[in-house]
C-alpha positions in Angstrom: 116.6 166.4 -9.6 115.5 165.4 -13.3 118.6 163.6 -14.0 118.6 161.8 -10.4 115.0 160.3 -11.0 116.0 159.0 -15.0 118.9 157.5 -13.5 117.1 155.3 -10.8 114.4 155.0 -13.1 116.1 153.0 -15.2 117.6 151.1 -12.0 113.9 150.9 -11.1 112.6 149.2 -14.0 115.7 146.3 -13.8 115.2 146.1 -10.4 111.3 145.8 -10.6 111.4 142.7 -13.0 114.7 140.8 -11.6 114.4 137.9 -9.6 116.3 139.9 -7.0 116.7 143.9 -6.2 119.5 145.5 -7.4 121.1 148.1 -5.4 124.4 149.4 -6.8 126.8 150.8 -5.0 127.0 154.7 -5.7 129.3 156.6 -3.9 127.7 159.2 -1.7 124.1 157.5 -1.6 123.2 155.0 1.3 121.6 151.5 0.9 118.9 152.6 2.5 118.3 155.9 0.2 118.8 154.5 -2.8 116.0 151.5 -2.1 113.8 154.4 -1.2 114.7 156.2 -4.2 114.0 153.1 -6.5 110.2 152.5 -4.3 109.4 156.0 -4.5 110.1 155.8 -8.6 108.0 153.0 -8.5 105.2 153.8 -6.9 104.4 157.0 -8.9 105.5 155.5 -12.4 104.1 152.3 -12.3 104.4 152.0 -15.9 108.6 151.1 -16.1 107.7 147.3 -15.0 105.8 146.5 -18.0 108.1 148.9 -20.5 111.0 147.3 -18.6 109.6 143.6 -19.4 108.8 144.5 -23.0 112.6 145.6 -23.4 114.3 142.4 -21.3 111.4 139.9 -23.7 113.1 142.2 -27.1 116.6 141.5 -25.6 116.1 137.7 -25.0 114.1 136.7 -28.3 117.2 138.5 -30.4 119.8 136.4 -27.9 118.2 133.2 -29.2 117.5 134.1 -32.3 121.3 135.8 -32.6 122.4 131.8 -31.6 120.5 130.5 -35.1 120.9 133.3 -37.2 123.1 131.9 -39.4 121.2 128.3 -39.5 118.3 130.2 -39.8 118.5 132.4 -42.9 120.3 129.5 -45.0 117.6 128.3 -47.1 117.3 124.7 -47.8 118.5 124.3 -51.8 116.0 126.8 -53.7 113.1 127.3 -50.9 113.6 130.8 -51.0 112.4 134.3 -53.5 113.7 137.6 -53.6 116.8 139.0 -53.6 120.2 136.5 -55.0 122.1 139.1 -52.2 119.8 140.3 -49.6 120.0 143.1 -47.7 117.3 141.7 -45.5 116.3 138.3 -44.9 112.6 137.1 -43.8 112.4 133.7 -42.9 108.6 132.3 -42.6 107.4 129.1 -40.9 104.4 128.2 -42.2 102.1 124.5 -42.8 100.1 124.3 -46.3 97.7 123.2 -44.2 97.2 126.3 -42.0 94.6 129.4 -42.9 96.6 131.8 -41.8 99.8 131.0 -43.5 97.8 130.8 -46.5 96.5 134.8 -45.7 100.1 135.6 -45.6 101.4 134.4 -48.9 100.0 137.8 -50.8 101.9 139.8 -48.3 105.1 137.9 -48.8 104.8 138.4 -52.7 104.0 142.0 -52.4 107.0 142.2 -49.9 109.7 140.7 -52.6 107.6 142.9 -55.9 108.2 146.1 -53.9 111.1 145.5 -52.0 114.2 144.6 -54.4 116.6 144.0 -51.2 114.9 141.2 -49.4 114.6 137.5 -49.6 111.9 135.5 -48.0 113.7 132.1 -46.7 110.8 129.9 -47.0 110.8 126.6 -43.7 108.3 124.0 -43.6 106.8 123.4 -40.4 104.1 120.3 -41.2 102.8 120.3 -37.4 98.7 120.3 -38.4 98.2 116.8 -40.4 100.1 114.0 -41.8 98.8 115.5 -45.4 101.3 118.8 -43.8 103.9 116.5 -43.9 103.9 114.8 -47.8 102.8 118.2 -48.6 106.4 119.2 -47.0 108.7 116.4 -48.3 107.0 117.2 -51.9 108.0 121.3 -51.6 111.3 120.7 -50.3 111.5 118.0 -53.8 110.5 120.7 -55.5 113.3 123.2 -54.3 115.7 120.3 -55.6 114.4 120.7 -58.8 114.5 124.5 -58.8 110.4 124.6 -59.2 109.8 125.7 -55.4 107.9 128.8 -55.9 105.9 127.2 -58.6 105.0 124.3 -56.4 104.4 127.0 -53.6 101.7 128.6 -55.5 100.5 125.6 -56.5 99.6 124.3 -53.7 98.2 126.8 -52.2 95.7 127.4 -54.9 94.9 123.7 -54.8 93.2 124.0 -51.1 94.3 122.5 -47.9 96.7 119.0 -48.2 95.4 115.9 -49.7 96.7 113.7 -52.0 94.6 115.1 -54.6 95.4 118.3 -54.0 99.4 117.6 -54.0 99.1 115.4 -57.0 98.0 118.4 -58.6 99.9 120.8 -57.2 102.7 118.8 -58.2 101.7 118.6 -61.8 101.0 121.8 -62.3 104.3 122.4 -60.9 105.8 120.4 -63.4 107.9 118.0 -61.1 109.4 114.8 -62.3 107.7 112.4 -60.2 110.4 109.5 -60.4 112.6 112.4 -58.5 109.1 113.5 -56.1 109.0 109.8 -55.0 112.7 109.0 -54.7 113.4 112.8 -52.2 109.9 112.1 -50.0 112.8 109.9 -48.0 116.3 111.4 -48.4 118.2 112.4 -45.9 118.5 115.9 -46.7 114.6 116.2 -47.1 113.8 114.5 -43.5 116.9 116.4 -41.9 115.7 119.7 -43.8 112.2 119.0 -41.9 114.3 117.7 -38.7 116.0 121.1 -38.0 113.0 123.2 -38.7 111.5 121.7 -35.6 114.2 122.1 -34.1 115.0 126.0 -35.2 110.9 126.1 -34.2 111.5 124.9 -30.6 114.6 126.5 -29.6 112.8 130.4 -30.9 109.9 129.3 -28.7 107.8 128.9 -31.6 104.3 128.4 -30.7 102.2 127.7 -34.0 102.2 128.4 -37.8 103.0 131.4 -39.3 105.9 132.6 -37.6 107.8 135.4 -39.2 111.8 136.0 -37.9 112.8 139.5 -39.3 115.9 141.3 -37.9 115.9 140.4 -34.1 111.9 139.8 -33.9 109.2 137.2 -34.2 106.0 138.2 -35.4 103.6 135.7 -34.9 100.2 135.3 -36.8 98.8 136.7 -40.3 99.8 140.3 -39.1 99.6 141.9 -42.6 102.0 143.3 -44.8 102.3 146.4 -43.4 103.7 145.2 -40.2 105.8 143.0 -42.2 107.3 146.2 -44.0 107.5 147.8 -41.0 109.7 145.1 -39.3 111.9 145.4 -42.5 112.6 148.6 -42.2 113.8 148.4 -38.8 116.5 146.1 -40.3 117.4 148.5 -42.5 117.7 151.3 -40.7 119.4 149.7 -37.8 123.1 150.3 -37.1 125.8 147.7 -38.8 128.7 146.3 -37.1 131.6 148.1 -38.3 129.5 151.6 -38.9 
C-alpha cells in the first residue's frame, strides 16, 4: 500500500496545481478509483500542493533561463572577474545606484578570492535614476578599456550616481576621457544596456540585485553564503554526457 500512495502522490501534487485534473489511464484501476485515490492523498497530505508548486516555479525559471543561457553568461568586452575558464558562471544585475547591490559587492569579491572556478558576469541594469544610466554607459567604457573592475570599485566607493561622483570614479579609474565621452553613445554600449533589459524582462526580473546561478534567481542582498550555496549546487549537479 506504500508504494500505491507515492505513486498517486506524485499524480496528486500535478494534478492539484494543473489547470485541469489529470487522471491517467492505469490498467486495472477505474476512473472513478483513481480520482478518489488522488482526493483521499490530498486531503490528508495537504502539503504536496505547495511542494508541488515550488518544483513546477524551479522547472519553469530554469526553462527561461535555459533559453538565455548562452546570451546570458557572455559578458559584454571585460565586465566580468574571476575565472578566464569557469566552471561556474554568476551573472549579477545590479544599478550603482541601488543599496542593496552595493551590500552585495563584498560577497561577490569573497566569492571569486575563495572560489578559483567561478566568474561573476557583471550586467548593468540602470532602472533607478538617469545618474544609473551615465553611471552604466561609463562602466561598460570602462570594460572597453579593460579598467572595469577598477571603475567598479570606484564607483561604488564614491556613493550613489552623480556627476561628481562618476567624474571621480572615473579618474580614479584612470579612464581616458576622450574614449569615456566618445562610448557614452556607441552602439555596442546602448545595445549592451538594450539586451540587459531585455535578458531582465524575459527572467521576470523584478528589481536590482538579481543573481542567475545554475538554473536559479536569487533575488535581493541574500549574503554570501547563499550565494556559495547556490554555487555548489552547480557544481555538484550532473553534466550532460556524465
Amino acid at each position: 500500500m506504500t508504494n500505491r500512495w507515492t505513486i498517486w502522490g506524485g499524480i496528486a501534487a500535478v494534478a492539484a496545481v494543473g489547470s485541469f485534473f489529470l487522471v491517467p489511464q492505469v490498467k486495472g484501476w477505474a476512473r472513478g478509483e483513481i480520482e478518489t485515490v488522488i482526493h483521499q492523498y490530498i486531503v490528508e497530505n495537504p502539503e504536496v500542493i505547495p511542494e508541488a508548486m515550488t518544483r513546477l516555479e524551479e522547472r519553469r525559471m530554469a526553462q527561461m533561463i535555459g533559453v538565455v543561457r548562452e546570451d546570458l553568461e557572455r559578458p559584454f568586452e571585460g565586465a566580468w572577474s574571476g575565472a578566464t575558464d569557469p566552471q561556474v558562471t554568476v551573472v549579477q544585475f545590479f544599478d550603482y545606484a541601488c543599496g542593496y547591490c552595493r551590500a552585495s559587492l563584498p560577497d561577490l569579491n569573497r566569492l571569486v578570492e575563495e572560489n578559483d572556478d567561478v566568474r561573476i558576469v557583471y550586467r548593468e541594469l540602470p532602472i533607478l535614476s538617469p545618474e544609473s544610466e551615465q553611471a552604466a554607459r561609463v562602466s561598460l567604457s570602462a570594460a572597453r578599456q579593460r579598467e572595469y573592475m577598477d571603475f567598479h570599485l570606484a564607483m561604488y566607493a564614491a556613493g550613489r550616481p552623480s556627476n561628481a561622483t562618476i567624474a571621480q570614479a572615473q579618474r580614479e579609474a584612470g579612464l581616458d576621457a576622450a574614449q569615456v565621452t566618445s562610448d557614452m553613445n556607441a552602439e555596442n554600449v546602448v545595445g549592451e544596456l538594450r539586451n540587459n533589459l531585455d535578458l531582465a524582462r524575459r527572467l521576470e526580473l523584478t528589481g536590482t540585485p538579481a543573481f542567475i546561478i545554475g538554473d536559479r534567481i536569487l533575488s535581493g542582498a541574500v549574503g554570501y553564503e547563499r550565494l556559495r550555496q547556490a554555487v555548489q549546487e552547480v557544481r555538484d549537479a550532473p553534466r550532460s554526457g556524465d
